[in-house]
C-alpha positions in Angstrom: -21.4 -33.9 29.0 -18.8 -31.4 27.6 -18.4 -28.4 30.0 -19.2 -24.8 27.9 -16.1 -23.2 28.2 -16.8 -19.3 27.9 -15.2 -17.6 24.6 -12.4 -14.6 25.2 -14.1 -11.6 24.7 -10.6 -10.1 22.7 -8.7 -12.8 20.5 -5.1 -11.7 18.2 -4.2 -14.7 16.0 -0.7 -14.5 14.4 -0.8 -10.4 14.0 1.9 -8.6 12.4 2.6 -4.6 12.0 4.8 -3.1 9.5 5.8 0.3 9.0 7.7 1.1 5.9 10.2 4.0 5.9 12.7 5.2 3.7 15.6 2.5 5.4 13.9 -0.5 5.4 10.5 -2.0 7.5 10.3 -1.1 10.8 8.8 -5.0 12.2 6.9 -3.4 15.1 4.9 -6.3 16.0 5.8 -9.6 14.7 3.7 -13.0 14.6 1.6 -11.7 18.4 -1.1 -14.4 19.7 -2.6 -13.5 23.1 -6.8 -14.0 24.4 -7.9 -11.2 27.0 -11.1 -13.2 28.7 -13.7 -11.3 29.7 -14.0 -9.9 33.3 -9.6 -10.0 34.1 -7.1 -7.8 34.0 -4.0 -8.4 31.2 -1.2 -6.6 32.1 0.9 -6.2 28.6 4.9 -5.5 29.7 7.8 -4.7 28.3 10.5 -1.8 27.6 10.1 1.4 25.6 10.1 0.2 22.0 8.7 -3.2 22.0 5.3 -2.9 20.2 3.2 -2.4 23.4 1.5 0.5 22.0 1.1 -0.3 18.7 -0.5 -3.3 19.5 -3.1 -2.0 21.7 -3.9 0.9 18.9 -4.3 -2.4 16.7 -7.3 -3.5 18.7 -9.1 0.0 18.1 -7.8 -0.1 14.0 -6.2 3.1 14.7 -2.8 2.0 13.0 -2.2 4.6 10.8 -0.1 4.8 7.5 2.5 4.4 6.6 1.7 1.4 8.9 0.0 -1.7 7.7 -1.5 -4.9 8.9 0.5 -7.7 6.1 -1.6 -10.5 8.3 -3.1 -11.4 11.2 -6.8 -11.4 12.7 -8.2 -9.4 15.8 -11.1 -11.5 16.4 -14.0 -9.3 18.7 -16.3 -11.6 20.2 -15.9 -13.4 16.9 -15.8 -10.7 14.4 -12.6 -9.6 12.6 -11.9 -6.1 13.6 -9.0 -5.7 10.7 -12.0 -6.4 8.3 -14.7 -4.1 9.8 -15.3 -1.1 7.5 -14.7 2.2 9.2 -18.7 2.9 9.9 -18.4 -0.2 11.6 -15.1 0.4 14.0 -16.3 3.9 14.4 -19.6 2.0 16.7 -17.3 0.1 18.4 -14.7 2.9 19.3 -14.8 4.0 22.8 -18.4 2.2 23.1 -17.1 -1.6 23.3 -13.6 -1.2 23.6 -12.3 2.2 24.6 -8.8 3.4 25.7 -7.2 5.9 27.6 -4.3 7.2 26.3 -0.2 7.9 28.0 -0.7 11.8 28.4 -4.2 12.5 29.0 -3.5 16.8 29.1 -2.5 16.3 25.5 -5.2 13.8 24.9 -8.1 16.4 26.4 -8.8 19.4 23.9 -8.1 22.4 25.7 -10.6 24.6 24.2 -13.3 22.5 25.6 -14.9 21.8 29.3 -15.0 18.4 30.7 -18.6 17.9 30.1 -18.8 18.6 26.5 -15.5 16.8 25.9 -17.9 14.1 27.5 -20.4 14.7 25.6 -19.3 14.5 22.1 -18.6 10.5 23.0 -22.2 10.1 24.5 -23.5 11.8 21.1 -21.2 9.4 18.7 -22.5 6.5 20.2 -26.2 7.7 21.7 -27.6 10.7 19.8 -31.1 10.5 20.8 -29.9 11.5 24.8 -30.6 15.1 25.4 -27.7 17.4 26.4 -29.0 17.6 29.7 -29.4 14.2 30.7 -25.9 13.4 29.3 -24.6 15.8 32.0 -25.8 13.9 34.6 -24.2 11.1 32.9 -21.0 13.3 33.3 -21.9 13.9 36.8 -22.8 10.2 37.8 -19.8 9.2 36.5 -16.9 11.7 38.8 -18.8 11.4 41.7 -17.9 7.3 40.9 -14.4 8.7 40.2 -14.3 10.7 43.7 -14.1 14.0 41.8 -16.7 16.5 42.3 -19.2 16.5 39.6 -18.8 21.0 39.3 -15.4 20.4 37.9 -17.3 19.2 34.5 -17.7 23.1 34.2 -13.9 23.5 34.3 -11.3 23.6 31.6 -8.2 20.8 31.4 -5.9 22.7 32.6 -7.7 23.6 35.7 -7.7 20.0 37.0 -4.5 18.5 38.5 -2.2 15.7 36.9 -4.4 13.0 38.8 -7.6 13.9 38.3 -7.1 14.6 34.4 -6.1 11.2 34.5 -10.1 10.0 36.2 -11.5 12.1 33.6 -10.0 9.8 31.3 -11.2 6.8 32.7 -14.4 8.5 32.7 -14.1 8.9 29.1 -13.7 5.3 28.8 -16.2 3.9 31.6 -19.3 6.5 30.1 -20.9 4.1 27.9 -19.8 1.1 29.6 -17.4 -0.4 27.4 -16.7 -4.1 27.2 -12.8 -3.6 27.3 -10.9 -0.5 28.6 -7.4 -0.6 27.2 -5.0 1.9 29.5 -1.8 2.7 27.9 1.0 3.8 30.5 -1.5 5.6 32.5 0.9 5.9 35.1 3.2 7.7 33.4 2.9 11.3 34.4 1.9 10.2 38.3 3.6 10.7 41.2 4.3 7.4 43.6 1.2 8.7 45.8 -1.2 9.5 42.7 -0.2 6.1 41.2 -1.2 3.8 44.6 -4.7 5.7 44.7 -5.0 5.0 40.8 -4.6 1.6 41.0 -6.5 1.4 44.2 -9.1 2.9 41.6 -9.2 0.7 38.6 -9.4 -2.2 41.1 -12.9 -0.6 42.8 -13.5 -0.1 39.2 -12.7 -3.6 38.2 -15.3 -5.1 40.6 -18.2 -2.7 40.3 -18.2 -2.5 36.4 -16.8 -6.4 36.0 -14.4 -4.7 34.0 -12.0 -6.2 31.5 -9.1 -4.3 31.3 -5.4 -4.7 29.1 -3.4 -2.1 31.1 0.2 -1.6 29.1 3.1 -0.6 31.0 6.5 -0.9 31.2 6.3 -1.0 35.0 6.0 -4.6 36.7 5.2 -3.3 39.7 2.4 -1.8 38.8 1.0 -5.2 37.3 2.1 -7.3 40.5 -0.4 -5.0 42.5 -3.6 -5.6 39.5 -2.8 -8.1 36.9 -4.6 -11.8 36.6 -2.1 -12.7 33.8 0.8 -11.0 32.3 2.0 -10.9 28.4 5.5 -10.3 27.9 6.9 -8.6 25.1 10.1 -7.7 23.6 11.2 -6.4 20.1 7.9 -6.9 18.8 7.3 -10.3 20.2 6.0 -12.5 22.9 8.5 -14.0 25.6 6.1 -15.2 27.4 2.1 -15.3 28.8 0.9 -16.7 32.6 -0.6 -15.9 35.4 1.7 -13.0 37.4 2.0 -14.7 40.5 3.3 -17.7 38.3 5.6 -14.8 36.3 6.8 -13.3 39.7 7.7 -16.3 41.5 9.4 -18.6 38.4 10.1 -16.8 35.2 10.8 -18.7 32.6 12.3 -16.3 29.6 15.6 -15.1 30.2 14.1 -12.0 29.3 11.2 -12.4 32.1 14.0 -12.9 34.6 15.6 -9.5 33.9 12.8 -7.6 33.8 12.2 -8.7 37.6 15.5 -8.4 39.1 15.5 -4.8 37.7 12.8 -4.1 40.1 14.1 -1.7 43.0 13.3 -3.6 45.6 14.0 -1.8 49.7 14.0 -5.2 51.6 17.1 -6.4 49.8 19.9 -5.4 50.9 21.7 -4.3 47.5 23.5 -2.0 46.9 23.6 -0.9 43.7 20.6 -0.9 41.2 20.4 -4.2 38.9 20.7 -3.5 35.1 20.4 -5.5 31.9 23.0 -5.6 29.6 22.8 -4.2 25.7 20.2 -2.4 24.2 16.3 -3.3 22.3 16.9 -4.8 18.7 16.9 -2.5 15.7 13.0 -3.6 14.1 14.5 -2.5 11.4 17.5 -5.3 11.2 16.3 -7.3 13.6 18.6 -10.4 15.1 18.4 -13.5 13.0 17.3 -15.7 15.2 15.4 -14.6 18.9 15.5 -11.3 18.7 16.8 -11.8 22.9 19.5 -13.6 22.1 22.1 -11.0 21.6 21.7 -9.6 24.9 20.5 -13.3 26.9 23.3 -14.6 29.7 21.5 -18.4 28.3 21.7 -17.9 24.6 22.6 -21.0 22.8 23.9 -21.5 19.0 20.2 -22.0 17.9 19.2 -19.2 20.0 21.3 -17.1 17.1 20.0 -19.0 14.3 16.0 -20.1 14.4 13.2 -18.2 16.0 11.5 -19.8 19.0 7.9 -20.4 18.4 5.8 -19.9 21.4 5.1 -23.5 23.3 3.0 -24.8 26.3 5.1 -25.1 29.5 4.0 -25.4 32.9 1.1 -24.4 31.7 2.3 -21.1 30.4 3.4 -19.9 26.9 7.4 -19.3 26.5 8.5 -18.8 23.2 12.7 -19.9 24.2 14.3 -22.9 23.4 15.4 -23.9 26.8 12.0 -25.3 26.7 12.1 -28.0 23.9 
């Protein structure tokens, strides 16, 4: 008897994302194929530039023009979200999949308190609940966070750097969403604020049986949370696996570059590791792997012929040391 293998909640099927500008096409995200399954963490890394962002925007169908979708599917829990109309991704938005976003003081109005910020997401998606009994949603929620449930009563700019960044996650955990897509939440926290957020999205993780694609440039943050890592790099995929697998053997030259840039105390180096050259221009993009031009392996086909993501090891590595 065949064993029923569960579905992944969040599947992207050969997706690209074009911007046109008055230069050229700026190829932001390029031929991407990745599964999130429901219940793990995916950590999605890479440098500044790569098509992180735009890809996780993809997933809500907030890419904006002049940007465009040429092909490609988004397939959630079986239904095409690049084909929903926008009634339909409107019910979906921050109720099944919702996301917090890099700067969460710009991404908090600050003409409104926490709790009615709260509340217009509880009224898109639940209208019939009272005012009233969406406050104690408010409150049931921060206490969860560790934050004191009077600070709904408080303006943005009352609350410090770290706890702006709960009431985000708030945002996204108040109607229980199926996937919570953090984009570089990290990014305005200081080494202290950043262990106890990830020490929170991990309680989180196992009291909601979250599933959660946290984007980030920073590989130590995904070491500490991650089940499986997706690699990107001027627009593409590198490489996909499990991160203790990524960690202890990677496979892409580019993989391998990433990690030894990693400050790391219990080495005894002296000077900090850097790699060579600069991100393509998605633009003018190299002919061939877009790495190439900056890899210590590159070969003459590396130069000439696109790599094609292939099974290895039980990973995916799209680099032709692998054929």
């Amino acid at each position: 008897m065949e064993k029923n293998v569960e579905r992944p909640i969040l599947e992207v099927k050969n997706l690209y994302i074009h911007y046109p500008i008055s230069i050229g096409t700026v190829r932001a995200v390029e031929d991407v194929s990745l599964e999130i399954n429901k219940g793990e963490v995916l950590g999605l890394v890479g440098e500044s530039g790569c098509g992180k962002s735009t890809l996780g925007l993809s997933f809500l169908k907030l890419i904006r023009p002049p940007g465009r979708v040429p092909s490609g599917e988004i397939l959630f829990k079986g239904r095409d979200i690049l084909k929903m109309s926008e009634h339909e991704i409107r019910k979906i938005r921050g109720n099944d999949i919702a996301m917090i976003f890099q700067n969460p003081l710009t991404s908090l109005n600050p003409l409104f308190r926490v709790r009615d910020q709260f509340y217009e997401t509880i009224r898109q998606h639940r209208p019939e609940v009272t005012k009233d009994e969406a406050y104690s949603m408010v409150a049931n929620v921060l206490e969860q966070l560790g934050i004191d449930k009077e600070r709904m009563h408080e303006y943005p700019h009352q609350l410090s750097g770290g706890m702006r960044q709960r009431i985000m996650i708030g945002m996204g955990l108040i109607m229980d969403p199926d996937i919570l897509i953090a984009d570089e939440p990290t990014t305005s926290l200081d080494v202290i604020v950043e262990a106890g957020f990830i020490d929170l999205l991990n309680r989180l993780r196992r009291k909601f049986n979250l599933t959660i694609l946290l984007i980030t440039h920073n590989l130590g943050l995904v070491a500490e949370i991650a089940d499986r890592i997706v690699v990107m790099y001027g627009g593409r995929v590198m490489e996909i696996g499990r991160a203790e697998d990524i960690f202890d053997e990677p496979l892409h030259p580019y993989t391998d570059g990433l990690i030894k840039c990693i400050p790391n105390i219990e080495l005894d180096q002296e000077e900090l590791l850097t790699m060579p050259g600069s991100p393509p221009d998605l633009v003018n993009p190299p002919k061939g792997c877009r790495f190439a031009p900056r890899c210590p392996k590159a070969m003459d086909i590396c130069l000439e012929k696109v790599p094609q993501p292939m099974d290895y090891r039980g990973r995916k590595v799209a680099c032709w040391l692998y054929t």
